[in-house]
N, C-alpha and C positions, 0 to 999 in steps of 0.2 A: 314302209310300204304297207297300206292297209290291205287283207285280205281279198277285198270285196274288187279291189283294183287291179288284182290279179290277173283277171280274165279279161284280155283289151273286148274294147266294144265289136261285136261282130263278130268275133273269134268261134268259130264253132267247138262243139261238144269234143273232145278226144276218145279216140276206142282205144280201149286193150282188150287185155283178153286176159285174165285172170289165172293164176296156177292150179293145173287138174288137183280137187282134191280141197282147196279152199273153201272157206264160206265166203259168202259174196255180199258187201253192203251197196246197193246198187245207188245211180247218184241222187233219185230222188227220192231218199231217205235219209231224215234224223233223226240223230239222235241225243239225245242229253242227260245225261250221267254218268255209270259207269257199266266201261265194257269189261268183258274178260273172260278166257275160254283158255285150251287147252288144246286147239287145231290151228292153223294157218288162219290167217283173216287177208282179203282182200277187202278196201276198203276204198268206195270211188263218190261216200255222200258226203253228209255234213258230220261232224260227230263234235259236242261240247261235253268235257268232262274228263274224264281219266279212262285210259286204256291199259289192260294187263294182262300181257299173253307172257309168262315169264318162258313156256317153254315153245315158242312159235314163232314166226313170220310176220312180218304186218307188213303188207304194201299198200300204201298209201298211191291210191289212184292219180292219172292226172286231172280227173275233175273236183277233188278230194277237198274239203277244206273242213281240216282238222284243229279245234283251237282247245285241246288237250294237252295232259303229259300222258308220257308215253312209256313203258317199261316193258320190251320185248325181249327174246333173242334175239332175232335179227329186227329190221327195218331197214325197206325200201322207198322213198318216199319221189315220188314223180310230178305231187301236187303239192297243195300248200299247208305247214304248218305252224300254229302258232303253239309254242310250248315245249317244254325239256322233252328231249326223247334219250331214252338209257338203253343200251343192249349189251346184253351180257356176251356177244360174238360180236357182228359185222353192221355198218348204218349205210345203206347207199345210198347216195343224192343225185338220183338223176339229173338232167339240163334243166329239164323243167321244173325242179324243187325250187323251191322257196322255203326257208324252215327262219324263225323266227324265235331262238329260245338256245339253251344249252343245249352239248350235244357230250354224254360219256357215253364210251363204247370200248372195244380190245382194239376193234379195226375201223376204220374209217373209209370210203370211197366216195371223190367229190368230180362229177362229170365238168367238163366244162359246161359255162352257163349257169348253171346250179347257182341258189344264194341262201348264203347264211350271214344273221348277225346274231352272236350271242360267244359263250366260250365253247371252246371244244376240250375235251378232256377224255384221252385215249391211253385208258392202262386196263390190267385185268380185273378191275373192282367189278363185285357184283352189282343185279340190276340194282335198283333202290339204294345202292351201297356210296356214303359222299368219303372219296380218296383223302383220307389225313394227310393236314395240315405240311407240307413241307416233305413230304414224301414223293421219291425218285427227283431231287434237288439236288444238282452237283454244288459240292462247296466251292466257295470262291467265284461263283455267278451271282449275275443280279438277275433278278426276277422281276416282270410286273404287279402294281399292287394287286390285291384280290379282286377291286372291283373294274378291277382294266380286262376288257375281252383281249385274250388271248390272238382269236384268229376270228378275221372280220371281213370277210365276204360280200361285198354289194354289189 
């Protein structure tokens, strides 16, 4: 599913209303490069490139179309993204998500509706951190190869 298709024809704009205390990326702005801060980010534009709040929030708007990777604490994601997102805590995928890419995190929450296609990978590795090879592997299981998605959401 391409981004851009997202949004059925007609479909109007969605409100939220953003966490007291957030910065706010409102929807008609983009951006391209990279982001990164050290408060909360609400986030309801366009953003290309790399985002890094390693000690923050990210919610990803539902007008939101992210085609980034992502390394938060947490993330909430309501709109669309294309790209690994990492949290060093909790990822939640509203109905309305669409996420298009890896997902590590400690926790995971997937509403119904919600879509994912890529792997998920839920242990305490830190953000930017890739889980060695064969670790928390019960012996005498089989496993899928590496490049087989794990959990596949459509």
């Amino acid at each position: 599913m391409r981004l851009s298709a997202i949004r059925a024809a007609g479909e109007r704009d969605k409100q939220m209303n953003p966490t007291e205390g957030s910065t706010v990326i409102g929807k008609s702005v983009t951006i391209r490069g990279e982001v990164t801060g050290k408060e909360d980010l609400y986030m309801d534009g366009v953003v290309e490139g790399t985002i890094t709040l390693p000690e923050s929030r990210l919610t990803v708007g539902p007008n939101a179309r992210v085609m980034a990777d992502v390394d938060a604490r947490d993330v909430v994601v309501f709109g669309a993204v294309e790209g690994n997102l990492r949290a060093s805590g909790r990822i939640e995928l509203r109905a309305s998500a669409v996420v298009k890419g890896d997902i590590v995190a400690a926790r995971l929450s997937i509403e119904e509706n919600a879509g994912i296609k890529g792997r998920v990978d839920l242990s305490d590795a830190a953000p930017g951190a890739v889980p060695a090879a064969g670790s928390g592997r019960l012996p005498g299981m089989e496993y899928p190869a590496a490049d087989t998605p794990v959990l596949s959401l459509t």
